[in-house]
C-alpha positions as CSV (number, residue, x, y, z in Angstrom):
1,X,10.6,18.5,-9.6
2,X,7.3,19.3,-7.7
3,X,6.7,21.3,-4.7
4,X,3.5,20.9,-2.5
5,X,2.6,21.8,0.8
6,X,5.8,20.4,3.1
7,X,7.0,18.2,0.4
8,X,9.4,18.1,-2.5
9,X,9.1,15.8,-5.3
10,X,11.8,14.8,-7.9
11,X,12.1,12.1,-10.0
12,X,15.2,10.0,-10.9
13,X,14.7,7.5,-14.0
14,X,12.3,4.7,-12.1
15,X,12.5,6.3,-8.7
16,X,10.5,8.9,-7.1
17,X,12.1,11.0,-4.2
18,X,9.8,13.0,-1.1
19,X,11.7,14.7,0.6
20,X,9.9,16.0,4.0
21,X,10.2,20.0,4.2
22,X,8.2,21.4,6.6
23,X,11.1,23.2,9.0
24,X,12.8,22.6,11.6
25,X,11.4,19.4,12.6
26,X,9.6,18.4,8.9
27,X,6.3,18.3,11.1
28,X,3.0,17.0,9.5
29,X,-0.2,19.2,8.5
30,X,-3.1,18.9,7.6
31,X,-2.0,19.9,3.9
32,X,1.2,17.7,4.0
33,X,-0.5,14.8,4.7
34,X,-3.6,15.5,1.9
35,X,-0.7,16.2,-0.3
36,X,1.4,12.5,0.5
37,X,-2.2,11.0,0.1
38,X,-2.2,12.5,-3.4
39,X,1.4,11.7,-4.1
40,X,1.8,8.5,-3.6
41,X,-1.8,7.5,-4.9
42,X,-0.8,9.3,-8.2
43,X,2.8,7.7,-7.9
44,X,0.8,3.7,-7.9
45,X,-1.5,5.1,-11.2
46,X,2.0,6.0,-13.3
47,X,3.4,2.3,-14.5
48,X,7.0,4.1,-14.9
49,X,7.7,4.4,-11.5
50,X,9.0,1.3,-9.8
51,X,10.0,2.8,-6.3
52,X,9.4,5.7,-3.9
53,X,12.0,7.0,-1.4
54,X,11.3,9.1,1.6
55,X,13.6,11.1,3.8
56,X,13.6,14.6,5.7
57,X,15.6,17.6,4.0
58,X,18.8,18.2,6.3
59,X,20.4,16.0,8.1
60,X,18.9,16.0,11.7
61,X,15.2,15.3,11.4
62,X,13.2,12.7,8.9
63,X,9.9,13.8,10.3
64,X,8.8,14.6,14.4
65,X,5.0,14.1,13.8
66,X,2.8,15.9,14.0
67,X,2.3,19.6,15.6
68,X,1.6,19.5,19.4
69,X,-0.6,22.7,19.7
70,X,-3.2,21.4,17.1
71,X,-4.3,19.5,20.4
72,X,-3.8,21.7,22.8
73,X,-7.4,23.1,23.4
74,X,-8.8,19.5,23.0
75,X,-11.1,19.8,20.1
76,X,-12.3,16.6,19.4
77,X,-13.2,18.0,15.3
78,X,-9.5,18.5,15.0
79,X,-8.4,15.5,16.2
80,X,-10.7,13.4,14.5
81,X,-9.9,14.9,11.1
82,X,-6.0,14.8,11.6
83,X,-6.6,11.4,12.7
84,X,-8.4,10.7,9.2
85,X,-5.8,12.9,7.5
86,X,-3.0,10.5,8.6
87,X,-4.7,7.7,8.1
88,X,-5.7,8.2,4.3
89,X,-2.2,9.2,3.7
90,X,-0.4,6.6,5.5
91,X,-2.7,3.8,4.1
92,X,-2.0,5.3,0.5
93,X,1.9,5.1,1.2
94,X,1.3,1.1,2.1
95,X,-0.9,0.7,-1.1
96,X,1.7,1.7,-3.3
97,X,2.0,-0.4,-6.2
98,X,5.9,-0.6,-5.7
99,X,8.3,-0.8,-3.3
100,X,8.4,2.2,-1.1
101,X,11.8,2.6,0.9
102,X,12.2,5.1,3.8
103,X,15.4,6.6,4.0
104,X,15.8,8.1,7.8
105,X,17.9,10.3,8.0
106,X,17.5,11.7,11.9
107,X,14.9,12.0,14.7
108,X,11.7,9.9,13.1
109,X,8.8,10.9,16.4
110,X,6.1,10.2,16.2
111,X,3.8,10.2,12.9
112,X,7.5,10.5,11.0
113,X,8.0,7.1,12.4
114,X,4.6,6.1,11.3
115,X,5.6,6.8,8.1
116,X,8.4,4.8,7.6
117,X,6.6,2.1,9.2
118,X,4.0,2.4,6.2
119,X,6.8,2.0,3.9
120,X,8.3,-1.6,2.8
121,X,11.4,-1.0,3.9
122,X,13.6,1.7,6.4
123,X,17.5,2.4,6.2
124,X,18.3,4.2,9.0
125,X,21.7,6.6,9.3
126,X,23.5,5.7,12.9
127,X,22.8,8.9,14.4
128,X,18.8,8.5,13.9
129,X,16.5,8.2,17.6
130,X,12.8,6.3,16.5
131,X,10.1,7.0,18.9
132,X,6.1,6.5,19.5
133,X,5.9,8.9,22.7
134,X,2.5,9.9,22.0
135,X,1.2,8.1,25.7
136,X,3.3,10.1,27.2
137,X,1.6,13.2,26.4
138,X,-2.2,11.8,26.7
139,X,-2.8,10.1,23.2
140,X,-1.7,7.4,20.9
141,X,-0.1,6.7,18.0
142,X,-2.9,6.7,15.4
143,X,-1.4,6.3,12.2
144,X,-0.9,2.9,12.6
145,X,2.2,2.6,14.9
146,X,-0.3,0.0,17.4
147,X,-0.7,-2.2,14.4
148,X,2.1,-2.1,12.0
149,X,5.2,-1.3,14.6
150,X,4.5,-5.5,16.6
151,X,4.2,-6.8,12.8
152,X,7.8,-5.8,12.6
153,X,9.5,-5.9,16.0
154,X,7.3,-8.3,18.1
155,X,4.6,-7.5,20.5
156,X,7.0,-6.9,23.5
157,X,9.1,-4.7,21.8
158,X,6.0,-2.4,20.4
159,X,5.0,-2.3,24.3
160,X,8.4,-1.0,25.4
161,X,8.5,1.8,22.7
162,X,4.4,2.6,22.9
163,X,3.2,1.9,26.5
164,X,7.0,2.8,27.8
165,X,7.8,5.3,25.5
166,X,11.2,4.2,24.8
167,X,13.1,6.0,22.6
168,X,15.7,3.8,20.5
169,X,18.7,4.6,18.1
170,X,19.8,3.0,14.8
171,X,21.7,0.5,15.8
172,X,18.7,-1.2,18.7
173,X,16.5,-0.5,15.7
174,X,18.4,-2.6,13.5
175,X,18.7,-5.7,16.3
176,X,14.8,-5.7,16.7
177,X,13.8,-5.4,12.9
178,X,12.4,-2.3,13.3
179,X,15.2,-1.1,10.0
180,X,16.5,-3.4,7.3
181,X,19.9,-1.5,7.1
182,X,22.1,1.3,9.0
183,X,24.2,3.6,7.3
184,X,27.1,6.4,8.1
185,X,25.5,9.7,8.8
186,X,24.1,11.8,5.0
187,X,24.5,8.2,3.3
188,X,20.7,6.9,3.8
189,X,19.4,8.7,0.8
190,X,22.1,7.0,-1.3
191,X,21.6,3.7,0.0
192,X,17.5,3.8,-0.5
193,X,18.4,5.0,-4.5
194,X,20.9,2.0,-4.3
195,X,17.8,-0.2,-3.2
196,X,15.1,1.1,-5.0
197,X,17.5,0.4,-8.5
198,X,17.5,-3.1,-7.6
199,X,13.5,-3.2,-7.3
200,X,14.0,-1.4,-10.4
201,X,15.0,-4.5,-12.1
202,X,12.3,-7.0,-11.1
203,X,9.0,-6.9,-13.2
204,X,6.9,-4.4,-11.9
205,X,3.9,-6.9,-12.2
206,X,5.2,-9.3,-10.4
207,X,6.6,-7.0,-7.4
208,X,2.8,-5.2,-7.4
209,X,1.7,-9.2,-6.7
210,X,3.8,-10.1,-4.7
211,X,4.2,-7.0,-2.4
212,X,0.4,-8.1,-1.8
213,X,0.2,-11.1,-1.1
214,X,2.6,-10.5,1.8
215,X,0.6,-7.7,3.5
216,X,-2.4,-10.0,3.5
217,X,0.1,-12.7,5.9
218,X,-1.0,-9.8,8.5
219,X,-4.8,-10.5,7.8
220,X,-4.6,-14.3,7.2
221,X,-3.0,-17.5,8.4
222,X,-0.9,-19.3,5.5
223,X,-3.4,-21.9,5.2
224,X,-5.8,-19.3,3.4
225,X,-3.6,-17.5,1.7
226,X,-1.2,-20.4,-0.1
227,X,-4.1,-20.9,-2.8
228,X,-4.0,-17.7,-3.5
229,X,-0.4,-17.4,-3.8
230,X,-1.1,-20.2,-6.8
231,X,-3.6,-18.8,-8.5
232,X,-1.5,-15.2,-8.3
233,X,1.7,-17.5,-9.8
234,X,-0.6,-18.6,-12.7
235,X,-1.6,-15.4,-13.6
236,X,1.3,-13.8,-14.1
237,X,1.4,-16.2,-17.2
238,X,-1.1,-13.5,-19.0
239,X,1.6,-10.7,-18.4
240,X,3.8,-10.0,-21.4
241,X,6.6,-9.2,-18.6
242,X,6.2,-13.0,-17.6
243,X,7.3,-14.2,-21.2
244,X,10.0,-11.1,-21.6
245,X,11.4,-11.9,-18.0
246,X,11.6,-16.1,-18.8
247,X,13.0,-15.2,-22.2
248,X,15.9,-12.4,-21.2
249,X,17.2,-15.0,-18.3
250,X,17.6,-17.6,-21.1
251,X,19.4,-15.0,-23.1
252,X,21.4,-13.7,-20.7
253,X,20.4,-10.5,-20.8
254,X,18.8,-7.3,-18.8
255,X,14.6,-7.8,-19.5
256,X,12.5,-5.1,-20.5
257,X,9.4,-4.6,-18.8
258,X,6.3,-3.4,-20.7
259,X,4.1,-3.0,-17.8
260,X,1.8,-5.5,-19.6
Protein backbone atom coordinates (compact mmCIF):
# COMPACT_ATOMS: atom_id res chain seq x y z
CA UNK A 1 0.00 0.00 0.00
CA UNK A 2 1.16 3.53 -1.19
CA UNK A 3 -0.03 6.86 -0.25
CA UNK A 4 0.58 10.10 -2.47
CA UNK A 5 -0.92 13.29 -2.72
CA UNK A 6 -5.03 12.52 -2.67
CA UNK A 7 -4.49 8.93 -3.63
CA UNK A 8 -4.16 5.59 -2.10
CA UNK A 9 -2.60 2.73 -3.73
CA UNK A 10 -2.86 -1.06 -2.92
CA UNK A 11 -2.27 -3.85 -4.70
CA UNK A 12 -4.38 -7.14 -4.88
CA UNK A 13 -2.48 -10.16 -6.81
CA UNK A 14 -2.80 -8.75 -10.69
CA UNK A 15 -4.93 -5.77 -9.76
CA UNK A 16 -4.02 -2.31 -8.69
CA UNK A 17 -6.57 -0.29 -6.57
CA UNK A 18 -6.68 4.03 -6.46
CA UNK A 19 -8.73 5.03 -4.37
CA UNK A 20 -9.52 8.92 -4.72
CA UNK A 21 -8.86 10.67 -1.11
CA UNK A 22 -8.85 14.12 -1.28
CA UNK A 23 -11.99 15.02 1.23
CA UNK A 24 -15.03 15.60 1.13
CA UNK A 25 -15.62 15.66 -2.42
CA UNK A 26 -12.15 13.64 -3.53
CA UNK A 27 -11.40 16.95 -5.63
CA UNK A 28 -8.40 17.11 -8.03
CA UNK A 29 -4.89 19.15 -7.49
CA UNK A 30 -2.45 19.93 -9.04
CA UNK A 31 -0.38 17.19 -6.98
CA UNK A 32 -3.14 14.53 -7.41
CA UNK A 33 -3.19 14.67 -10.78
CA UNK A 34 0.93 14.73 -11.25
CA UNK A 35 0.67 11.89 -8.94
CA UNK A 36 -2.21 9.68 -11.22
CA UNK A 37 0.17 10.65 -14.18
CA UNK A 38 2.93 8.91 -12.31
CA UNK A 39 0.79 6.01 -11.14
CA UNK A 40 -0.66 4.77 -13.79
CA UNK A 41 2.48 5.34 -16.19
CA UNK A 42 4.53 3.30 -13.62
CA UNK A 43 1.47 0.87 -13.32
CA UNK A 44 1.86 0.16 -17.71
CA UNK A 45 5.97 -0.31 -17.08
CA UNK A 46 5.30 -3.23 -14.28
CA UNK A 47 4.28 -6.59 -16.55
CA UNK A 48 2.54 -8.00 -13.25
CA UNK A 49 -0.24 -5.86 -13.18
CA UNK A 50 -2.99 -6.78 -15.51
CA UNK A 51 -5.76 -4.24 -14.35
CA UNK A 52 -6.27 -0.89 -12.51
CA UNK A 53 -9.40 0.02 -10.56
CA UNK A 54 -10.49 3.43 -9.57
CA UNK A 55 -13.09 4.61 -7.11
CA UNK A 56 -13.49 7.48 -4.39
CA UNK A 57 -13.00 6.55 -0.60
CA UNK A 58 -16.59 6.65 1.08
CA UNK A 59 -19.54 6.00 -0.33
CA UNK A 60 -20.92 9.41 -1.66
CA UNK A 61 -18.38 10.92 -3.92
CA UNK A 62 -16.00 9.13 -6.77
CA UNK A 63 -14.43 12.45 -7.63
CA UNK A 64 -16.30 16.26 -8.14
CA UNK A 65 -13.42 17.70 -10.23
CA UNK A 66 -11.61 19.96 -9.80
CA UNK A 67 -11.49 22.95 -7.09
CA UNK A 68 -13.61 25.96 -8.16
CA UNK A 69 -11.56 28.77 -6.50
CA UNK A 70 -8.27 27.85 -8.48
CA UNK A 71 -10.30 29.93 -11.18
CA UNK A 72 -11.78 32.33 -9.35
CA UNK A 73 -9.35 35.42 -10.03
CA UNK A 74 -9.03 34.23 -13.70
CA UNK A 75 -5.45 33.65 -14.10
CA UNK A 76 -4.86 32.42 -17.35
CA UNK A 77 -1.15 30.64 -15.88
CA UNK A 78 -3.32 28.60 -13.64
CA UNK A 79 -5.65 27.49 -15.88
CA UNK A 80 -3.40 26.70 -18.51
CA UNK A 81 -1.26 24.45 -16.32
CA UNK A 82 -4.24 22.56 -14.60
CA UNK A 83 -5.44 22.17 -17.95
CA UNK A 84 -1.93 20.46 -18.87
CA UNK A 85 -2.04 18.78 -15.49
CA UNK A 86 -5.26 16.95 -16.34
CA UNK A 87 -4.51 16.24 -19.51
CA UNK A 88 -1.06 14.39 -18.98
CA UNK A 89 -2.81 12.46 -16.27
CA UNK A 90 -5.83 11.55 -18.02
CA UNK A 91 -4.08 10.63 -21.27
CA UNK A 92 -1.63 8.39 -19.05
CA UNK A 93 -4.85 6.58 -17.41
CA UNK A 94 -6.09 5.80 -21.33
CA UNK A 95 -2.46 4.65 -22.22
CA UNK A 96 -2.44 2.00 -19.74
CA UNK A 97 -1.20 -1.14 -20.95
CA UNK A 98 -4.25 -2.97 -19.32
CA UNK A 99 -7.59 -2.72 -18.71
CA UNK A 100 -8.43 0.08 -16.49
CA UNK A 101 -12.04 -0.24 -14.85
CA UNK A 102 -13.62 2.69 -12.94
CA UNK A 103 -15.57 1.82 -10.13
CA UNK A 104 -18.09 4.86 -9.30
CA UNK A 105 -19.15 4.85 -6.46
CA UNK A 106 -21.16 8.43 -6.05
CA UNK A 107 -21.28 11.93 -7.47
CA UNK A 108 -18.55 11.68 -10.55
CA UNK A 109 -18.55 16.06 -11.63
CA UNK A 110 -16.82 17.10 -13.54
CA UNK A 111 -12.89 16.04 -14.06
CA UNK A 112 -14.11 12.81 -11.68
CA UNK A 113 -16.26 11.97 -14.64
CA UNK A 114 -13.38 12.65 -17.00
CA UNK A 115 -11.77 10.18 -15.33
CA UNK A 116 -13.78 7.39 -15.62
CA UNK A 117 -14.27 8.28 -19.12
CA UNK A 118 -10.39 7.79 -19.56
CA UNK A 119 -10.83 4.43 -18.23
CA UNK A 120 -11.97 1.22 -20.46
CA UNK A 121 -14.71 0.59 -18.61
CA UNK A 122 -17.23 2.31 -15.60
CA UNK A 123 -19.55 0.26 -13.11
CA UNK A 124 -21.64 2.62 -11.62
CA UNK A 125 -23.55 1.98 -7.96
CA UNK A 126 -27.49 3.12 -8.48
CA UNK A 127 -27.25 6.04 -6.27
CA UNK A 128 -24.26 7.70 -8.47
CA UNK A 129 -25.33 11.41 -10.41
CA UNK A 130 -22.51 11.84 -13.63
CA UNK A 131 -22.16 15.40 -14.80
CA UNK A 132 -19.98 17.82 -17.19
CA UNK A 133 -21.46 21.27 -15.79
CA UNK A 134 -18.45 23.08 -16.38
CA UNK A 135 -20.50 25.58 -19.19
CA UNK A 136 -22.51 26.36 -16.76
CA UNK A 137 -20.02 28.05 -14.71
CA UNK A 138 -17.99 29.78 -17.74
CA UNK A 139 -15.55 26.94 -18.99
CA UNK A 140 -15.39 23.49 -20.37
CA UNK A 141 -14.69 20.30 -19.84
CA UNK A 142 -11.02 19.98 -20.65
CA UNK A 143 -9.93 16.70 -19.83
CA UNK A 144 -11.39 15.20 -22.57
CA UNK A 145 -15.13 14.98 -21.71
CA UNK A 146 -15.80 16.96 -25.51
CA UNK A 147 -14.01 14.08 -27.17
CA UNK A 148 -14.23 10.89 -25.36
CA UNK A 149 -17.97 11.40 -23.58
CA UNK A 150 -19.92 11.33 -27.87
CA UNK A 151 -17.34 8.25 -28.46
CA UNK A 152 -19.42 6.51 -25.91
CA UNK A 153 -22.97 7.92 -25.73
CA UNK A 154 -23.52 9.58 -29.16
CA UNK A 155 -23.12 13.17 -30.14
CA UNK A 156 -26.65 14.20 -28.96
CA UNK A 157 -26.39 12.88 -25.79
CA UNK A 158 -22.74 14.56 -25.07
CA UNK A 159 -24.75 17.83 -26.09
CA UNK A 160 -27.45 17.35 -23.56
CA UNK A 161 -25.02 16.62 -20.62
CA UNK A 162 -22.16 19.44 -22.00
CA UNK A 163 -24.00 22.35 -23.68
CA UNK A 164 -27.28 21.52 -21.36
CA UNK A 165 -25.63 20.54 -18.42
CA UNK A 166 -27.65 17.73 -17.61
CA UNK A 167 -26.95 15.86 -14.82
CA UNK A 168 -27.87 11.97 -15.12
CA UNK A 169 -28.06 9.03 -12.60
CA UNK A 170 -26.94 5.33 -12.88
CA UNK A 171 -29.53 3.86 -14.30
CA UNK A 172 -29.91 6.81 -17.61
CA UNK A 173 -26.18 6.26 -17.65
CA UNK A 174 -26.51 2.72 -18.13
CA UNK A 175 -29.35 3.14 -21.11
CA UNK A 176 -26.99 5.64 -23.10
CA UNK A 177 -23.64 3.64 -22.73
CA UNK A 178 -22.15 6.01 -20.75
CA UNK A 179 -21.51 2.72 -17.81
CA UNK A 180 -21.07 -0.95 -18.74
CA UNK A 181 -22.83 -2.12 -15.46
CA UNK A 182 -24.94 -0.80 -12.34
CA UNK A 183 -24.60 -2.13 -9.03
CA UNK A 184 -26.44 -1.92 -5.41
CA UNK A 185 -24.97 0.86 -3.39
CA UNK A 186 -20.91 -0.07 -1.60
CA UNK A 187 -20.87 -3.11 -4.28
CA UNK A 188 -18.94 -1.20 -7.28
CA UNK A 189 -15.57 -1.80 -5.91
CA UNK A 190 -16.39 -5.51 -5.73
CA UNK A 191 -17.78 -5.79 -8.96
CA UNK A 192 -14.61 -3.88 -10.85
CA UNK A 193 -12.18 -6.62 -8.65
CA UNK A 194 -14.71 -9.13 -10.10
CA UNK A 195 -13.93 -7.65 -13.74
CA UNK A 196 -10.51 -6.85 -13.57
CA UNK A 197 -9.93 -10.97 -12.46
CA UNK A 198 -11.48 -11.88 -15.59
CA UNK A 199 -8.91 -9.46 -17.69
CA UNK A 200 -6.68 -11.17 -15.38
CA UNK A 201 -6.98 -14.33 -17.26
CA UNK A 202 -6.43 -13.14 -20.90
CA UNK A 203 -2.73 -12.78 -22.07
CA UNK A 204 -1.58 -9.59 -21.20
CA UNK A 205 0.03 -9.26 -24.64
CA UNK A 206 -2.68 -9.82 -26.41
CA UNK A 207 -5.09 -7.43 -24.23
CA UNK A 208 -2.14 -4.51 -24.56
CA UNK A 209 -2.83 -5.19 -28.57
CA UNK A 210 -5.91 -5.33 -28.70
CA UNK A 211 -6.91 -2.54 -26.22
CA UNK A 212 -5.04 -0.49 -29.06
CA UNK A 213 -6.15 -1.27 -31.84
CA UNK A 214 -9.60 -0.27 -30.66
CA UNK A 215 -8.75 3.24 -29.45
CA UNK A 216 -7.24 3.93 -32.90
CA UNK A 217 -11.31 2.99 -34.41
CA UNK A 218 -11.61 6.82 -32.87
CA UNK A 219 -8.74 8.07 -35.19
CA UNK A 220 -9.40 5.88 -38.34
CA UNK A 221 -12.11 4.35 -40.48
CA UNK A 222 -11.98 0.38 -40.58
CA UNK A 223 -10.72 0.37 -43.96
CA UNK A 224 -7.20 1.65 -42.61
CA UNK A 225 -7.14 0.00 -39.67
CA UNK A 226 -8.21 -3.86 -40.70
CA UNK A 227 -4.47 -4.43 -42.08
CA UNK A 228 -3.25 -3.54 -39.22
CA UNK A 229 -5.44 -5.60 -37.20
CA UNK A 230 -3.62 -8.54 -39.37
CA UNK A 231 -0.39 -7.74 -39.09
CA UNK A 232 -1.02 -7.24 -35.06
CA UNK A 233 -2.71 -11.06 -35.27
CA UNK A 234 0.49 -12.28 -36.82
CA UNK A 235 2.66 -10.97 -34.40
CA UNK A 236 1.41 -12.19 -31.58
CA UNK A 237 2.86 -15.53 -33.04
CA UNK A 238 6.52 -14.18 -31.68
CA UNK A 239 4.93 -14.09 -28.08
CA UNK A 240 5.66 -17.10 -25.87
CA UNK A 241 2.03 -16.34 -24.34
CA UNK A 242 0.63 -17.05 -27.94
CA UNK A 243 2.08 -20.73 -27.90
CA UNK A 244 1.36 -21.19 -23.87
CA UNK A 245 -2.31 -19.70 -24.49
CA UNK A 246 -2.91 -22.28 -27.81
CA UNK A 247 -1.24 -25.03 -25.83
CA UNK A 248 -3.24 -24.68 -22.16
CA UNK A 249 -6.79 -24.45 -24.26
CA UNK A 250 -5.79 -27.89 -25.86
CA UNK A 251 -4.98 -29.08 -22.45
CA UNK A 252 -7.65 -27.97 -20.77
CA UNK A 253 -6.15 -26.02 -18.44
CA UNK A 254 -5.64 -22.33 -16.86
CA UNK A 255 -2.48 -20.75 -19.12
CA UNK A 256 0.41 -19.13 -17.65
CA UNK A 257 1.46 -15.93 -18.97
CA UNK A 258 5.18 -15.10 -19.16
CA UNK A 259 4.71 -11.64 -20.32
CA UNK A 260 6.89 -12.71 -23.27
Amino acid sequence: MTNFPGLHLERREHTAVLTLRNPPAHTWTSESLAALKQVANELSSDATVYALVITGDGDKFFCAGAELKLFADGDKAVARAMARRFGEAFEALADFRGVSIAAINGYAMGGGLECALACDLRIAEEHAQMALPEAGVGLLPCAGGTQWLPWLVGEGWAKRMILCGERIDAARALAIGLVEEVVPRGQALAAALALADRAARQSPGSVATCKALIQAARRQPPRDALPTERERFVDLFDTQDQAEGVRAFLAKRRPEWRHA
